[in-house]
Structure formats: structure tokens, C-alpha cells
N, C-alpha and C positions, 0 to 999 in steps of 0.2 A: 497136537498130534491128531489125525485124521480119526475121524471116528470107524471102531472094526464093523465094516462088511454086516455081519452077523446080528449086531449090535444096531446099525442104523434099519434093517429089513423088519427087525421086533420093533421099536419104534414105529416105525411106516404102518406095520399091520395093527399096532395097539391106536392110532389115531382113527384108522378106518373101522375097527370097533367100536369107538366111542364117537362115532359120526353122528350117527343119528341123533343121541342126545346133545350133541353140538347144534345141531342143526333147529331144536326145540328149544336150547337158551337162549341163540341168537335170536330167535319168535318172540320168546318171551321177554326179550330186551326190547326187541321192535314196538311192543303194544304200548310201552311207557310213550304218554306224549311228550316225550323230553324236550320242548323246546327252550328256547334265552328265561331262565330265572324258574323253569318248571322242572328242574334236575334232580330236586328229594326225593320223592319215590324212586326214582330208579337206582339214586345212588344208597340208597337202602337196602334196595335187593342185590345189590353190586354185593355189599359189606357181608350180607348176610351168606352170600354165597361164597364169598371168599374165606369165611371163619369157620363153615363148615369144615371147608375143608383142612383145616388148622393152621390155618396162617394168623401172623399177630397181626391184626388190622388197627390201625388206624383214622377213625375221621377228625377233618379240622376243616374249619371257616379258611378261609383264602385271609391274608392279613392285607388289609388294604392301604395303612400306612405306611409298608414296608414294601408295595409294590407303587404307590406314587413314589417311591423313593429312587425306584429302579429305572434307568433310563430305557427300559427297553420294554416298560409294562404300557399295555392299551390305557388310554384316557378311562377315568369309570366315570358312568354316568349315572342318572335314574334305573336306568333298564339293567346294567350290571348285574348278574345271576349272586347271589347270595347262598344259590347251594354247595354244600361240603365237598371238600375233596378227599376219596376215599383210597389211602393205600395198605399197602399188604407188603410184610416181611418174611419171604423162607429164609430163614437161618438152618446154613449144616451143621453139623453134628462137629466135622474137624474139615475147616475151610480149606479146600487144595483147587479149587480154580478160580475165575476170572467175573466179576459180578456183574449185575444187569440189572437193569431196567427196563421193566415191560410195558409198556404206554398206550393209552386208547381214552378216546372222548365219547361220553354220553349226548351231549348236546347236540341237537337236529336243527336244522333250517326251516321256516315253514316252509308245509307242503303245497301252496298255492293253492289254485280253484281245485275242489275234492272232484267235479264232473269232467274234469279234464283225464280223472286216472283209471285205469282198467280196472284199479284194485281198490277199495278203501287205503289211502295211505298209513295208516296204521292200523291194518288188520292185516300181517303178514300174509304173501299166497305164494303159493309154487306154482309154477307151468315151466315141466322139462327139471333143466338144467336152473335155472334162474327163481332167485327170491327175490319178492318184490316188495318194497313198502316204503318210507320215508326212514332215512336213517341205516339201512341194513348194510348197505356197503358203505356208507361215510359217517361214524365205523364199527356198529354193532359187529357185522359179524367178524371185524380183526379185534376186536373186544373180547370177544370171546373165544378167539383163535390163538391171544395168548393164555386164559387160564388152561382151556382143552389141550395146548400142547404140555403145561405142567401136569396136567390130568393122564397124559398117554403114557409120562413116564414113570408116574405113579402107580399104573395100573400095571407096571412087567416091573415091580418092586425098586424103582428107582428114586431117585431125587435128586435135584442139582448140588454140587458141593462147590458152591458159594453161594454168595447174597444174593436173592432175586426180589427185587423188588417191583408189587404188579402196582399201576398207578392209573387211576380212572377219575380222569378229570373234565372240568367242566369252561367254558368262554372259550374255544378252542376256535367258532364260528365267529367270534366277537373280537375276542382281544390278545388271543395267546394267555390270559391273567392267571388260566388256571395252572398250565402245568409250569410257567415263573410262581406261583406260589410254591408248589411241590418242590421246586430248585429253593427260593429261598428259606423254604421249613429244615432243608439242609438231606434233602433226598438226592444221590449222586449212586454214581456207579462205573464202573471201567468201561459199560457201553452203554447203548441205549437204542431199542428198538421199537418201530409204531407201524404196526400193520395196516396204513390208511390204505384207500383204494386203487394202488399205485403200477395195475395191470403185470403182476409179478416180475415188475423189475426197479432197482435199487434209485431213488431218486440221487442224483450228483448235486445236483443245484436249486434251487430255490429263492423265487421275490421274495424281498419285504414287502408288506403293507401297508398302507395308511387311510382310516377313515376318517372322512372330514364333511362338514356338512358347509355347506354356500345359502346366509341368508340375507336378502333382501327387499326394505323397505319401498315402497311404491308411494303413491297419492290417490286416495281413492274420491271417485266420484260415479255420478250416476253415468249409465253408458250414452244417454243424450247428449249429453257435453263431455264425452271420452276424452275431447284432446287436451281437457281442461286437467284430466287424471296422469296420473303415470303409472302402468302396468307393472307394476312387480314381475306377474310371472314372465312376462316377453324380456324384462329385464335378466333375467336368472338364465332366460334361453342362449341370452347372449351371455352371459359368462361363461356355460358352458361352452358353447364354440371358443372361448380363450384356453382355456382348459385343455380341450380338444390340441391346439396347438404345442402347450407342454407334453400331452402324448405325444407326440405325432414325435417331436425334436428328441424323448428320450429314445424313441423305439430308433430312432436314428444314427443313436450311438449306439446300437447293439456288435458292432463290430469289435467295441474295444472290451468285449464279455465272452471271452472265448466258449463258455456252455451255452451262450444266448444267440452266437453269429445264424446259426439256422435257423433259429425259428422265426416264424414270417411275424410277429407280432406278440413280442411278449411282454410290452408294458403295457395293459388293458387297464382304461377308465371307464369305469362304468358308475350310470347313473345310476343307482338302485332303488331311490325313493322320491318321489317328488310331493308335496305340499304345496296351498296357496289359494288364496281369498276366500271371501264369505259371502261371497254371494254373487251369480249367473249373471245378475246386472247390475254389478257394480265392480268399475274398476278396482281391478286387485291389489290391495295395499300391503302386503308380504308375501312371502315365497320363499322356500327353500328345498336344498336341493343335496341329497346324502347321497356321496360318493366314495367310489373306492378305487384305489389306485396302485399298482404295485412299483417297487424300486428293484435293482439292481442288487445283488448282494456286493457289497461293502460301500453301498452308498450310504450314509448316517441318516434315520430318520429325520433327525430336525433338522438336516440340511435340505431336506426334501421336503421337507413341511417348507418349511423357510421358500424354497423354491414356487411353492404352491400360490404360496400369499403375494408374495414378488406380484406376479404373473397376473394373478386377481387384480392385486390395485393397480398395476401400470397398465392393463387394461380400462379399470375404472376410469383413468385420467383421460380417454380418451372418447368415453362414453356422456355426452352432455349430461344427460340423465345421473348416471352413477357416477359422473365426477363432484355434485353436488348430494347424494347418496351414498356413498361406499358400502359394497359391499363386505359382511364379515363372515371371516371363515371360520370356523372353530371345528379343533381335533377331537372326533368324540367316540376313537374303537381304538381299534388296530393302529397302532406304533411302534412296527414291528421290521427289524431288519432282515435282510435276505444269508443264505450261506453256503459254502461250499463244500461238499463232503472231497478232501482231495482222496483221491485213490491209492492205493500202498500200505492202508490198513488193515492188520490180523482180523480184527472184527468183521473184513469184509472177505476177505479170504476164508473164513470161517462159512457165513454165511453163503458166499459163491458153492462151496461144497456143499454144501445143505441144499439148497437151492437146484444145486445139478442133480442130486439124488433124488429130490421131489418129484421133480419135471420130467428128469430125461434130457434137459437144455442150458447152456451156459448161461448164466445170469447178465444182464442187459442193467444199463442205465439212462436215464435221460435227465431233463430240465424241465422241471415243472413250475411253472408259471402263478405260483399258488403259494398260499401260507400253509408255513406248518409247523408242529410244537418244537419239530425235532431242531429246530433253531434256539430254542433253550439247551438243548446239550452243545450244539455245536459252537455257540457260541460264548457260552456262561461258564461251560463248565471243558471244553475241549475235550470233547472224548468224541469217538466217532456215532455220530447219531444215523441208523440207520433206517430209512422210512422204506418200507416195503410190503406187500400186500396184494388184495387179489384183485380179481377180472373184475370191472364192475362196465355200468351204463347211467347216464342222466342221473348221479349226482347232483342235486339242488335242483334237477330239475323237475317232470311229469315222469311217473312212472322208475324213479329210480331202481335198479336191481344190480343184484351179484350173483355170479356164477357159483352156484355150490361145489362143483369138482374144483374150481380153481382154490374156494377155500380150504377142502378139504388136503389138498395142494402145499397153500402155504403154512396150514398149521402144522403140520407135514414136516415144513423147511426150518419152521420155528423150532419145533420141539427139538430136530436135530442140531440146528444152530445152539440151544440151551445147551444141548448134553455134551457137545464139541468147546463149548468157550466157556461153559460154567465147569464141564467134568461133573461125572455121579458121584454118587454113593448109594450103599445099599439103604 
């Protein structure tokens, strides 16, 4: 039943009260240098803040023989993050609505060159409308946009009347590992929502992922008798142009992906790391080359792994060089499948009214070309995973920032979406 009038306008006014101090947690989440394997302190302060305010919290280690188990968990490696994943249980008083899952990741990207940014990357700053720093919109501040919206209804004497479940997890940038740990610990709920940076409208579709790294071997010698050597890295140059070709052929089928037919290029390979030799004058005797690539949703990862390798060595065989070399690939993140939110869901129709109430605007959806956790509810557990969220800019890139009106926006659509599909109690 539609939430009354009366009842969503207290709401709306009790978030804009507690703005400002929304606005100082999101900061103070930003100062953590949360990046891959540096998540303890912040998911400290996560915990700490969540049991304040009386929720039964939970931390636990990610189980990691239970997610190589999983066909849908990233490869771990060395670099694999080791910190906790912290969740939090409201329990009602006498359960009469629909349960949830509230979702958000601490983990950041590095911030690349620090001269490059206006701001210190972790030293939050305001100018206007916009917060700037490493992390704030992908996704501190929808981190903190789901407890603020449990905070607003708490402040006009309410509470949701069913389970809410708030979940602050970690490898979200890496592997998806954290919030499949949270799925296999046996955390579920009738829905599931992750306020990533998703310009206030409902993602419908989403890649999979795969990272894989490309390495090899050369022949090194001094550069006076180069032809005597074989070059690794020129080697690695040309695999990637093979590569390049399995892009090219999947973005080709984008027509038989009905969320995918528009967009001008939505399987991207990207190099993101390169490695290779020891020395300026000496031919390069290794090389490697960490990639990421996205799939289709309901293409199976290992088919697309599979696909990867194919490609690699039937180029090899064509390469003098690497047909007496092969190249080897090996999977070392993200194995991760793509999904579809179909439309016709309560959850979303919930949310569409929240959402219009926020704004002023019908809720909008697109296809985003990107990994996301919400592909553990969607596909693990089939409930409607809803990823939605605010206004942001340059994500992973220089100068990342989010709109504060827009968040105070969605935490706004949040709280309302809680009180409409959880139901209060006093």
C-alpha cells in the first residue's frame, strides 16, 4: 500500500534534518585510506557505528574455501583483502512487512597521481553542490545513505517492521568475494538494495567480469645483438591486438542483448596494468599484461574464460615467436557473471514511488556496462536486486565527486522505499 502523504512529507523533512550530520559521516568514511586489503579501520568504524545505534552487529572473515567453492567467486590471490565483513540486524518487535537488505562497499580504487587532483584525494572538500575525494560517490556516500535513511525514521519515532539487514562489505573493486561471502554466511532477504553511483536511476542490466592477466616469456640479450633476443614486451603488444579482435566480435553481437542493442560499445577491454623487463638495455625476457573484460549477462563465465584462452593460443600458433613460446593466461579477480533486473517487480514499483516523491521525476533505468554486487542477489538468491543511487563524476578517476543534493535525494527515496516495503512500527 502506497505510503500516506502525510507520513512520506515527515520522512522527507526528518532526512533533511539530519543532513548535515550525514554529510560529516560520509567525510569521515572518506578519510579511511580504504584501499584492496586496507578495509580494518574503516570497517571498525562501520561496526562501531552501527551498534551504537542498537543494531546486533556482526563481523566475520570472508570464508575462502567456501567461496573457491562457488562458481561465481573471483580467483583469490596474494593481494585478496583479508578484512571483515561487517553486518547489522534490525529485528521488529512483531514482523508485518517485507525484508531487506541494505548494501554498500568500503573498498576504493587507488587514487592515481595525488598532482593531478584539486583536492587531496583523501582529504574530503566541498565546492557548491559537490563532494570531492577518492571513494565518496563509489560508495561512501550511498554507505551512508542507507544507515541515514534508518536514522530519519528513527528520529519521527519509527522503525521498519521487518528484518533489515545493513551490509558493509569489502573486494566489491576486485572480486565481488565480499558480498558472496555475506550470501554464503546465509544473509538473504525479499529484496536487496546498493545505492552505488548510479545517477538516480534503476540499473536494468549489467556485465559480467573477468580478470585475467597475459604472461610472457621472451629471450633476452644485450641490445647490440637484439635480433639475437626476442622481446617479451612487443610480444604481449601483439597478443593484445588478438584480444582486441574478441572485443571487437563480442560488441558485434550486441544486437541479440536486447538492454545492450544501443549502446555504442559495451564489451570494453581494458589493459590496466602493464609489467616487463630488467633492464633499458637488455632485451625483455617477460612481460605481462592484467586485463579486464566484461561479458554479457547470461554468458557463463568459464565459457568466456574458455573463449579468452582459445583466442590467445590460436593466435600464438600463428606468431613464430609465441608458437615456440605460448603464451599463459591465468584468472586472477573477477569471475563474475552479468544480470538482468526484469521489470514487473513489487520492489521496484515500491521504489518507482519513492523515487518520484524524492525527485519530483519518474524513475528511469539503463544498462550499465560495469560490475556490480547486486548480481549476488540477482542471481544467487533471485530476489529483485535493486542498485540505485546518486549524481556522481570521474569515478576511478581524477577528481572523483557526488552531488550532495542529489544524495540527500536518494537517501530521501531510501528511507521512503524502507517504510513502504518493510512497513513501520512505533
Amino acid at each position: 500500500m502506497p505510503l500516506d502523504p502525510d507520513l512520506a512529507a515527515r520522512i522527507a523533512a526528518s532526512v533533511a534534518e539530519g543532513f548535515a550530520a550525514q554529510v560529516e559521516h560520509i567525510r569521515a568514511l572518506m578519510r579511511f585510506e580504504s584501499l584492496r586489503g586496507q578495509e580494518h579501520a574503516i570497517q571498525d568504524f562501520v561496526g562501531r557505528a552501527w551498534a551504537e545505534r542498537g543494531l546486533a552487529v556482526e563481523r566475520f572473515a570472508m570464508d575462502r574455501a567456501a567461496l573457491e567453492a562457488h562458481p561465481g567467486a573471483g580467483r583469490i590471490t596474494a593481494e585478496h583483502s583479508d578484512a571483515p565483513i561487517i553486518a547489522a540486524l534490525h529485528r521488529p518487535r512483531r514482523p508485518a512487512g517485507r525484508s531487506l537488505i541494505l548494501q554498500a562497499h568500503v573498498d576504493v580504487v587507488p587514487p592515481g597521481p595525488a598532482d593531478l587532483w584539486a583536492h587531496p584525494p583523501f582529504e574530503p572538500a566541498i565546492d557548491g553542490d559537490w563532494l570531492y575525494g577518492r571513494g565518496g560517490a563509489d560508495m561512501k556516500a550511498g554507505h551512508a545513505a542507507n544507515l541515514f535513511a534508518l536514522d530519519a525514521l528513527a528520529r519521527i519515532g519509527l522503525r521498519p517492521a521487518a528484518e533489515v539487514t545493513l551490509l558493509s562489505v569489502v573486494e566489491e573493486e576486485s572480486t565481488g568475494n565480499g558480498a558472496l561471502a555475506a550470501h554464503l554466511r546465509g544473509y538473504r532477504a525479499e529484496a536487496a538494495l546498493i545505492p552505488e553511483p548510479e545517477e538516480e536511476m534503476l540499473v536494468r542490466a549489467n556485465t559480467g567480469v573477468l580478470w585475467f592477466t597475459v604472461s610472457v616469456r621472451g629471450r633476452p640479450a644485450h641490445v647490440r645483438e637484439m635480433g639475437a633476443g626476442a622481446n617479451a614486451i612487443d610480444a604481449a603488444h601483439r597478443v593484445v591486438g588478438a584480444l582486441r579482435t574478441v572485443e571487437a566480435r563480442w560488441n558485434a553481437e550486441k544486437d541479440r542483448h536486447p538492454h545492450f542493442r544501443d549502446a555504442e560499445h559495451p564489451i570494453n577491454l581494458n589493459v590496466g596494468r602493464i609489467a616487463g623487463g630488467d633492464w633499458a638495455s637488455t632485451v625483455p625476457a617477460w612481460a605481462s599484461v592484467a586485463c579486464r573484460i566484461a561479458l554479457y549477462p547470461g554468458t557463463r563465465a568459464a565459457d568466456a574464460a574458455a573463449e579468452i584462452e582459445a583466442a590467445v593460443a590460436a593466435f600464438a600458433r600463428t606468431d613464430p615467436f609465441l608458437a615456440r613460446n605460448p603464451p599463459r593466461v591465468t584468472f586472477d579477480g573477477f569471475f563474475a557473471e552479468g544480470y538482468v533486473l526484469e521489470p514487473g517487480s513489487e520492489a521496484e514499483a515500491v521504489l518507482g514511488r519513492a523515487h518520484a516523491r524524492a525527485t519530483g521525476a519518474p524513475l528511469a533505468s539503463f544498462m550499465s556496462p560495469s560490475y556490480l554486487d547486486a548480481r549476488v542477489h540477482a542471481l544467487y538468491e533471485g530476489v529483485p536486486a535493486l542498485c540505485y543511487g546518486p549524481i556522481s563524476h570521474d569515478i576511478h578517476g581524477i577528481d572523483e565527486r557526488v552531488s550532495l543534493a542529489s544524495v540527500e535525494r536518494v537517501t530521501t527515496a531510501i528511507a521512503l522505499f524502507v517504510a513502504e516495503w518493510c512497513g513501520t512500527e512505533a
